[in-house]
N, C-alpha and C positions, 0 to 999 in steps of 0.2 A: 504494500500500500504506500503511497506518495501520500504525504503530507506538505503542504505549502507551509512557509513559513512564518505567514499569519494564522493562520493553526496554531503552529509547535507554540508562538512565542505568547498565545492566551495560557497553553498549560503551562505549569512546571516545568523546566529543564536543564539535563545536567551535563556538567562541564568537565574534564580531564584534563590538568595539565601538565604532561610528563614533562619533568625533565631530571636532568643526572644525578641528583643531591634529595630533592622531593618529589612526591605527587602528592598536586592540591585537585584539590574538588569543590565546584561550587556549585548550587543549586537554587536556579531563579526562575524569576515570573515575571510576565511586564505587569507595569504598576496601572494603574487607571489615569494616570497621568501622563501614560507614554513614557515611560522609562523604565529603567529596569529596578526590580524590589528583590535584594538578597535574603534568601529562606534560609538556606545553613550551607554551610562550609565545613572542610575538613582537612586535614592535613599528614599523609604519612612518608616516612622513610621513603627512598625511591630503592627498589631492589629486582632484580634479574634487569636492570634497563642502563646501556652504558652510551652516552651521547646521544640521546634519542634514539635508538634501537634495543630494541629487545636481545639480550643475550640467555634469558633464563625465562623461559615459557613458563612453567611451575610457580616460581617467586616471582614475576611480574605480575600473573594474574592473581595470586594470592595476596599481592600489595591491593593492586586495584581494587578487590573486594574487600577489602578492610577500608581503603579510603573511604571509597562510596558509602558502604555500608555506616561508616562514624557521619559524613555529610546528610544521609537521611535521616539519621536518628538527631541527628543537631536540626535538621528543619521537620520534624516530624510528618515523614514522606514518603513516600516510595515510589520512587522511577524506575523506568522499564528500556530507556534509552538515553545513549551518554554521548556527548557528541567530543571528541581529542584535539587538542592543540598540544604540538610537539616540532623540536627542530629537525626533526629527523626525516625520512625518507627520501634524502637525493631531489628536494624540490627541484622543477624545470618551468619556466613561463616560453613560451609557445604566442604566435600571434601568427593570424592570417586573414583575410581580406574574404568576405564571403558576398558572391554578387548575383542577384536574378534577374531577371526583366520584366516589364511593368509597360514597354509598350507604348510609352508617351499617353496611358492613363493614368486618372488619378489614384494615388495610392491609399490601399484599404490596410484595414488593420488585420485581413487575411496576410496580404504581401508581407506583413511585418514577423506576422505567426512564421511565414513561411521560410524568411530568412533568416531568422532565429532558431528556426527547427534544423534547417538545411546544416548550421554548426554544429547540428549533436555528433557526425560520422567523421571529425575533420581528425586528418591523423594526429599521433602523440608521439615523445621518442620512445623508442622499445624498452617496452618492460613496466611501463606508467601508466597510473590511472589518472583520470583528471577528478578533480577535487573542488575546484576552481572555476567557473566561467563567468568572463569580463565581458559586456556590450560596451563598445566605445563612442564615437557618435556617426554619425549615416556621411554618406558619400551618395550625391544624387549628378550622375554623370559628371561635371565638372566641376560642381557647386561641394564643395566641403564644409565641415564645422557643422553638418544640420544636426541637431537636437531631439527631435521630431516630424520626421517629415508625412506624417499622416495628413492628409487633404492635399499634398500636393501631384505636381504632374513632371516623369521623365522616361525617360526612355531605358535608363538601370539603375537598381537600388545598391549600393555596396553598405557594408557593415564590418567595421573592423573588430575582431575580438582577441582578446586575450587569455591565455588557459591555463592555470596552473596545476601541475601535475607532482604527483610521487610516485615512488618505486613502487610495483604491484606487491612486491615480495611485504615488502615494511607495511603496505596497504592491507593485507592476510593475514599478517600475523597481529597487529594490533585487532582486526575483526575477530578475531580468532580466542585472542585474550579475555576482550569483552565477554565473548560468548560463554568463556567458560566460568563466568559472573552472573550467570543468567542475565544477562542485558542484550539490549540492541545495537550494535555502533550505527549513530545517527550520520553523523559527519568526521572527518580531519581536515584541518585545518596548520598551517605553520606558524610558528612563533612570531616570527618578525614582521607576516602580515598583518595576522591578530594584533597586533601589537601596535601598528599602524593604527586601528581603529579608535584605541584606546588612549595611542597620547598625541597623535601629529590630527591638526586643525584641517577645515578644505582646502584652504590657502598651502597648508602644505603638502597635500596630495597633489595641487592642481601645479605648483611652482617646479618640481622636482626635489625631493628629500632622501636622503638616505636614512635609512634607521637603524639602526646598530642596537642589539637586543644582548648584552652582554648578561649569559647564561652562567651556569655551574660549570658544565662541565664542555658548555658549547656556546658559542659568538654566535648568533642569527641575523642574517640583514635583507633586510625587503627595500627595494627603490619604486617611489610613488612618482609616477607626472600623469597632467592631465587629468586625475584622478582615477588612474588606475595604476596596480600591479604591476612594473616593467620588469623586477627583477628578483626571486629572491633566492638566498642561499645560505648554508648552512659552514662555518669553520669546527673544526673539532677541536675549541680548546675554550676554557672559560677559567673560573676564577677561582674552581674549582685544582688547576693547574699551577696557579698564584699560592694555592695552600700547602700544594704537593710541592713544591720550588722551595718555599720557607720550610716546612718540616725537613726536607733534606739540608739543605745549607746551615740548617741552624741546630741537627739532631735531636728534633724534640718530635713529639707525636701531631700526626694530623689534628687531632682536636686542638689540640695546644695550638697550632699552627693555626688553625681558623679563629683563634680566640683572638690570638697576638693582630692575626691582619683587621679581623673587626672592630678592635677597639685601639691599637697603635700603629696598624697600617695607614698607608700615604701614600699616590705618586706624586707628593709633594717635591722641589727641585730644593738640593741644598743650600740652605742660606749660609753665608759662609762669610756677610757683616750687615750692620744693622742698616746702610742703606743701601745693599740689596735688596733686604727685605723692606724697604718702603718702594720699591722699584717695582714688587710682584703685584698683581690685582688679589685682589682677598678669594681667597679659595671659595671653589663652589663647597656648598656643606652636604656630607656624605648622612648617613644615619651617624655614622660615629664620630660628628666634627667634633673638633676641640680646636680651640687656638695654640693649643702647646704642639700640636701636633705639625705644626710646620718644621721643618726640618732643620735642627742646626747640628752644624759640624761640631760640634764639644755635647751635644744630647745624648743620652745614653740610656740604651734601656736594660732591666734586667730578665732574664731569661724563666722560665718557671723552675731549672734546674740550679738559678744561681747566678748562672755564666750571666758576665755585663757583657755588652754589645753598644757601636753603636748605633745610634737610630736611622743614619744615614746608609749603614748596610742594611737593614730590614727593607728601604725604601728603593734601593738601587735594587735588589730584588724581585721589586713587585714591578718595579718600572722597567727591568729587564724583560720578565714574560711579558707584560702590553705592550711592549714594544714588537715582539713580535707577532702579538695576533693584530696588532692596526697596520704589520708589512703584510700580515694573510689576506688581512679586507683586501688592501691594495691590489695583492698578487691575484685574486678569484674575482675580482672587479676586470682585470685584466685579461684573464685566460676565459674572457667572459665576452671581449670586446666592448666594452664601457672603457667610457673615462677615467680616472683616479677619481678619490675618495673625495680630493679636496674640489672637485668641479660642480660637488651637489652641495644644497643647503644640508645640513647633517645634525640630528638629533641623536642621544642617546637613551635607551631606558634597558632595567631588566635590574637585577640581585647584584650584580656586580659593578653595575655604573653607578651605584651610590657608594664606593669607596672613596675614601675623603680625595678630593683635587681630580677626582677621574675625570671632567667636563675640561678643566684648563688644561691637565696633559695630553688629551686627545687635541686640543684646540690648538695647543703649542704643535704638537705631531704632525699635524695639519697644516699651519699656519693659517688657519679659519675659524671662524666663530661656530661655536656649538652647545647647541641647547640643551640642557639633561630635563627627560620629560617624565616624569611621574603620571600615573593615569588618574584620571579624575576618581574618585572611590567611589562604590558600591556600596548601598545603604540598607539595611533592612532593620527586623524586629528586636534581633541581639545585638545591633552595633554595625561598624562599618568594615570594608575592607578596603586599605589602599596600601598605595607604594609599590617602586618597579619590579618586584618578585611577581606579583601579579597582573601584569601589563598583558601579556599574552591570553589570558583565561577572562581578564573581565573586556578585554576588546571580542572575544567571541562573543561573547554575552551581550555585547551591544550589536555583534554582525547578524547574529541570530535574532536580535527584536527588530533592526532596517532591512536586513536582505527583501530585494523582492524577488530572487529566484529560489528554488523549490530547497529548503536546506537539507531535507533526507531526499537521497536521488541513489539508485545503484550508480558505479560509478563509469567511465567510459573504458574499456582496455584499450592499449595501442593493439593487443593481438586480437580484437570484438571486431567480428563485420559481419552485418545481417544476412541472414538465408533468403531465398527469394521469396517467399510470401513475406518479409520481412522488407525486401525492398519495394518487393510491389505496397505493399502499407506507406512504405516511408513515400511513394509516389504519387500515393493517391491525399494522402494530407497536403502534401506542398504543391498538387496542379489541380485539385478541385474542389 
């Protein structure tokens, strides 16, 4: 059964959002005000799941049904279908120009059915489902930028769209997990698009933005123009790697290591005299700002085992790994045929962009200005949920109350192509 997405978004509906470190769950309704109203939430360990893929069928699905299961029992509920936002499956964006004729009549809103139908068989790269489909705006023979062209008159209608895809395999097995939840997978969805939704304005879809979704265990970036989708992709490193760096360099334990970068990490720049530091812009504030935390060369921290250090190696540390996941952007921006990082307006959100100075050492990286964007928070009966950990999970939540295409759809294969009572259907919708 197809449900539209004005449907899904009167009931209840739930949300998965894997990633390396956690899975969160949320469960909402739209409000009678048109917005979204949070029922409950939940939040557990992330296990059998490493960079957005599943490596442990058993203990991922036995995570997931412990999240969900805590998330209903916090909104006293029960759901039957979970829709996934995750960095994972080898996302691909695809674009192709799809065109009929019209005959130099006026155009009906069959013509429109018809070339919106005509995109459901458009190929995919091998091995992809699509997940994803963008309408961009109408091409009426030589006339562009149309919006709407219903009532008017040409001789051929073009329609550009955009398709995001993931890997079938990744696509099976997260369906596959669910199921053994007793649930439904509704939708997936990717991080740094979702993510789009929840902290970049129209103004910044329509101008061009990059979004940099700084994860656990994984860097996500979706590129917005026009107001759509042009690009997104997943790095396999997050900040999760910034902990794994400090626990070895410094021989103490990961936890000890996530403790240290949460509360006296910084890719703050060595101050090293005091008008230096009136030379610096005042750091963006992380969760864990402090003014002490800027970095001076005579600072010194102590270790949980003892050992002093100073604060300026903790920091060259964390600033060593980001330095190499913003040459990653760089380099998949590239092997991607886009421009460098610094040619888009650039925003950042997600768990790890709220480390104290993260916004000015990207920006210095750069040499461009860049926004750190928090998602607007989600309201309900127990309280609120905000901040970049969940930027990707409450932007679905809001893609699922605006979408107006169908949000539960089987999905497309790149290896699907209809039987012939199947084309002859698909023939007789789009000529009569």
């Amino acid at each position: 059964m197809i449900v539209s997405s004005k449907m899904a978004a009167r009931s209840p509906f739930g949300i998965l959002d894997i990633g390396s470190s956690k899975l969160a769950c949320l469960i909402a309704q739209r409000s009678s005000a048109n917005g979204i109203l949070l029922l409950g939430q939940a939040m557990h360990a992330a296990e059998g799941v490493k960079q957005g893929e599943i490596t442990d069928m058993n203990k991922f699905s036995t995570a997931v049904g412990k999240t969900v299961s805590a998330a209903e029992r916090n909104a006293d509920i029960t759901i039957s279908t979970i829709h996934i936002v995750t960095p994972g499956g080898n996302p691909a964006v695809t674009k192709h120009v799809q065109t009929i004729d019209i005959h130099n009549q006026v155009i009906s809103r069959r013509d429109i059915q018809r070339i919106a139908h005509a995109n459901s068989h458009q190929k995919l790269p091998v091995g992809h489902v699509r997940i994803q489909n963008q309408p961009g705006l109408y091409q009426l023979d030589d006339q562009r930028q149309i919006e709407n062209p219903l009532g008017m008159c040409g001789r051929q209608l073009s329609l550009q769209f955009s398709q995001l895809s993931v890997s079938q395999t990744s696509y099976a097995n997260f369906a596959q997990a669910v199921q053994q939840c007793h649930l439904e997978l509704g939708s997936i969805h990717h991080s740094a698009v979702m993510a789009g939704h929840a902290c970049l304005t129209e103004d910044d879809r329509e101008l061009g933005t990059l979004l940099i979704d700084f994860g656990g265990g994984t860097t996500s970036l979706a590129i917005f123009s026009e107001g759509q989708v042009r690009f997104a992709g997943t790095i396999r490193m997050g900040g999760l790697n910034v902990t794994r760096d400090i626990a070895k360099m410094l021989s103490i334990t990961v936890s000890e290591a996530e403790r240290l970068k949460a509360i006296e990490g910084s890719v703050l720049p060595t101050i090293t005299s005091a008008e230096h530091l009136k030379s610096l812009p005042f750091p963006s504030q992380g969760d864990n700002f402090v003014l002490s935390n800027i970095v001076s060369a005579g600072d010194h921290l102590t270790l949980p085992g003892g050992k002093v250090i100073q604060r300026q190696f903790l920091s060259d540390i964390i600033r060593t790994r980001c330095e190499e996941i913003l040459e990653a952007v760089d380099q998949l921006l590239h092997t991607n045929g886009l421009g460098p990082a610094r040619t888009y307006n650039l925003a950042l959100t997600g768990g790890a962009s709220q480390l104290t100075g993260m916004s000015d050492f990207v920006s210095e990286f750069w040499n461009k200005a860049v926004a750190l964007r928090p998602p607007a928070p989600l309201s309900g009966p127990e309280g609120q949920i905000s901040g970049g950990s969940f930027s990707a999970c409450m932007g679905l939540a809001r893609y699922i109350e605006s979408a107006e295409d169908e949000i539960r759809q089987t999905p497309l294969s790149s290896s699907s192509s209809p039987g012939l009572f199947g084309r002859l259907g698909n023939w007789f919708k789009e000529n009569v």
